[in-house]
C-alpha positions in Angstrom: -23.1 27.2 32.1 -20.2 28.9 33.9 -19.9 32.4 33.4 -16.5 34.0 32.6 -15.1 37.9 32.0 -12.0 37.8 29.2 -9.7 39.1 31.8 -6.1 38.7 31.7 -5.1 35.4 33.5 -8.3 33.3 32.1 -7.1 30.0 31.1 -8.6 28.3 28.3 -8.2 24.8 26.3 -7.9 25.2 22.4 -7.0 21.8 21.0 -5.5 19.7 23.9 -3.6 22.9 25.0 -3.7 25.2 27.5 -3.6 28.8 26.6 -3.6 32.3 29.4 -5.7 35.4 27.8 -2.7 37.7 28.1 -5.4 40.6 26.7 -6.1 42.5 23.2 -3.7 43.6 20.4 -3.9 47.0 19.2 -5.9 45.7 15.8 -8.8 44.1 18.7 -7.3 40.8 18.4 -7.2 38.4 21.3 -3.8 37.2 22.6 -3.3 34.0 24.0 0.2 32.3 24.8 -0.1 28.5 25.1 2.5 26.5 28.3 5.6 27.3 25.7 4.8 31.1 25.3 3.7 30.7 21.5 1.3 33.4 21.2 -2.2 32.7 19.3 -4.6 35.0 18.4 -8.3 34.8 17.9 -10.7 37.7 16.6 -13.5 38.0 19.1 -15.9 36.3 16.6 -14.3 33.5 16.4 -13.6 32.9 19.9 -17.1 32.9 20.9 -17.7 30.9 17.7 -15.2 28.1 18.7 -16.5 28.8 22.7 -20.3 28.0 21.3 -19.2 25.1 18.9 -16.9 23.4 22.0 -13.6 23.7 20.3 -12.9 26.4 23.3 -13.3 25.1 26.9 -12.6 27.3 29.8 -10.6 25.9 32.4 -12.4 24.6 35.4 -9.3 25.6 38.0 -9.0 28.9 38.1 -10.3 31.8 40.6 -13.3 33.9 39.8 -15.0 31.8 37.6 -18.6 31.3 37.8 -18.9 34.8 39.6 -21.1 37.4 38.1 -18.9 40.9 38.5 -20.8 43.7 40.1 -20.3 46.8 38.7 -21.8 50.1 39.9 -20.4 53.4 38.0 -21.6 56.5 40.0 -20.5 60.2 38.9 -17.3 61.3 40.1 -17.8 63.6 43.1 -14.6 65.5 45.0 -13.9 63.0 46.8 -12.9 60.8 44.0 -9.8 63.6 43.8 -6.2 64.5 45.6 -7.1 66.7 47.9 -4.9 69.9 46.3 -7.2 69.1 43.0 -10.8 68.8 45.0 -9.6 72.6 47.0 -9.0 74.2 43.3 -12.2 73.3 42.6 -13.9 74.4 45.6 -11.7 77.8 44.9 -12.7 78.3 41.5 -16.5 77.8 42.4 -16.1 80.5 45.3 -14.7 82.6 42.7 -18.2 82.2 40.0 -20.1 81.8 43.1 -19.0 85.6 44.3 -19.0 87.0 41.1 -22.6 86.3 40.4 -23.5 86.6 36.6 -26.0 84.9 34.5 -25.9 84.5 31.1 -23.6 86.7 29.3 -20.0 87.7 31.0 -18.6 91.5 30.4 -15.5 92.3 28.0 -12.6 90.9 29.3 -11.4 94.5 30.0 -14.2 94.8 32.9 -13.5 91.3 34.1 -9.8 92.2 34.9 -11.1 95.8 36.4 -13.3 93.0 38.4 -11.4 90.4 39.3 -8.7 91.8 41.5 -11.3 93.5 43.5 -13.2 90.1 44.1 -9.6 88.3 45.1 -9.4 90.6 47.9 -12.8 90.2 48.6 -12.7 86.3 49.0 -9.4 86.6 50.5 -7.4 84.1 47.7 -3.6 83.7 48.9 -3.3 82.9 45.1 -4.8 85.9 43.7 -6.9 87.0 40.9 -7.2 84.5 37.6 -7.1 86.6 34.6 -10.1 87.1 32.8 -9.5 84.8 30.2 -9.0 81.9 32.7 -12.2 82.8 34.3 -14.3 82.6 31.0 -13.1 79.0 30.9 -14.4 78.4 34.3 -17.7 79.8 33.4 -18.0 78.0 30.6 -16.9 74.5 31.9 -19.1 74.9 35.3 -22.3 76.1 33.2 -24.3 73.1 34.1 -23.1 73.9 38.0 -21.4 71.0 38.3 -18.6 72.0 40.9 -16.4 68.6 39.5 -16.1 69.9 35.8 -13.7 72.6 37.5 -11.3 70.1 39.1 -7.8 70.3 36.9 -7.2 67.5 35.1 -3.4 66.7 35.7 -4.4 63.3 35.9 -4.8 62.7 32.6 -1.4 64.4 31.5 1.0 62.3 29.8 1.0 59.4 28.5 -1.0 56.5 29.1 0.8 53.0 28.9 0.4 51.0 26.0 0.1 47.6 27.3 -1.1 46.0 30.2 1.9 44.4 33.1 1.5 40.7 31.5 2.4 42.3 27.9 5.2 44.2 29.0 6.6 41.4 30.9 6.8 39.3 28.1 7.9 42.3 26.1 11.2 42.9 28.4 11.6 38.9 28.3 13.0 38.7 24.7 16.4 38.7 23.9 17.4 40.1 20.8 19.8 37.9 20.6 18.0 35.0 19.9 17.0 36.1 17.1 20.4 37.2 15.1 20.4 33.6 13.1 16.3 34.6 12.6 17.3 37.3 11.0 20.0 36.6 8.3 
């Protein structure tokens, strides 16, 4: 048996008709559109149930198929960064790494006393963090891990919502069509 990965671009046969996977709906459904752009939807149930019982074939002519992907996740190191992001990490260790204290931090009164005098120390164009910025350092870089203090303005904003083949499709209706639809 062939494998296959539900990717967008898989081409299957449902009842003498050949459908694309254009990918998932946000209720988990499974999108196909057929060679007239009808879209048909499956639950993942019963697309491995009609896959098992023959009433889904996959396409023989299509790329990929029959590979097995390799995937290898490793943790995220600095290099996996911008470069701007990976040196504010580096910074902010420099800055716990100097400091030096274990367990407990002072009052934030003695942290802003100390801070300023440990920016001139380590030489930081930027200058001191405040002491309440430096807690949060502390705390996220507990478990010395030098990549839980790289800033995350990569994951600002917002995400999109659906994949290129979806919003292709989406920009390809015309309102219009529809105005005799709708009366």
């Amino acid at each position: 048996m062939k494998t296959f990965s539900l990717k967008p671009s898989l081409v299957i046969i449902h009842e003498d008709r050949a459908m694309r996977f254009m990918g998932k709906s946000i209720n988990h459904k499974l999108i196909f559109k057929d060679e007239y752009g009808e879209p048909i939807t499956f639950s993942e149930r019963e697309f491995y149930y009609l896959f098992d019982e023959r009433k889904i074939i996959i396409d023989k002519n299509q790329p990929h198929l029959g590979e097995i992907p390799y995937v290898r996740n490793v943790a995220p190191d600095l290099t996996c960064f911008p470069k701007h992001h990976s040196a504010e990490a580096v910074r902010r260790k420099r800055y716990l790494d100097a400091a030096g204290f274990e367990g407990e931090l002072p009052s934030r009164k003695e942290l802003n006393k100390q801070l300023p005098e440990l920016a001139k120390k380590l030489e930081d164009p930027k200058g001191a963090p405040s002491a309440v910025t430096f807690r949060r350092w502390y705390y996220k870089a507990k478990g010395n891990s030098i990549v839980a203090l790289v800033p995350l303005h990569s994951k600002k904003g917002r995400a999109t919502v659906f994949t290129p083949e979806l919003e292709d499709c989406k920009r390809s209706i015309n309102p219009t069509d529809f105005n005799g639809a709708l009366s």
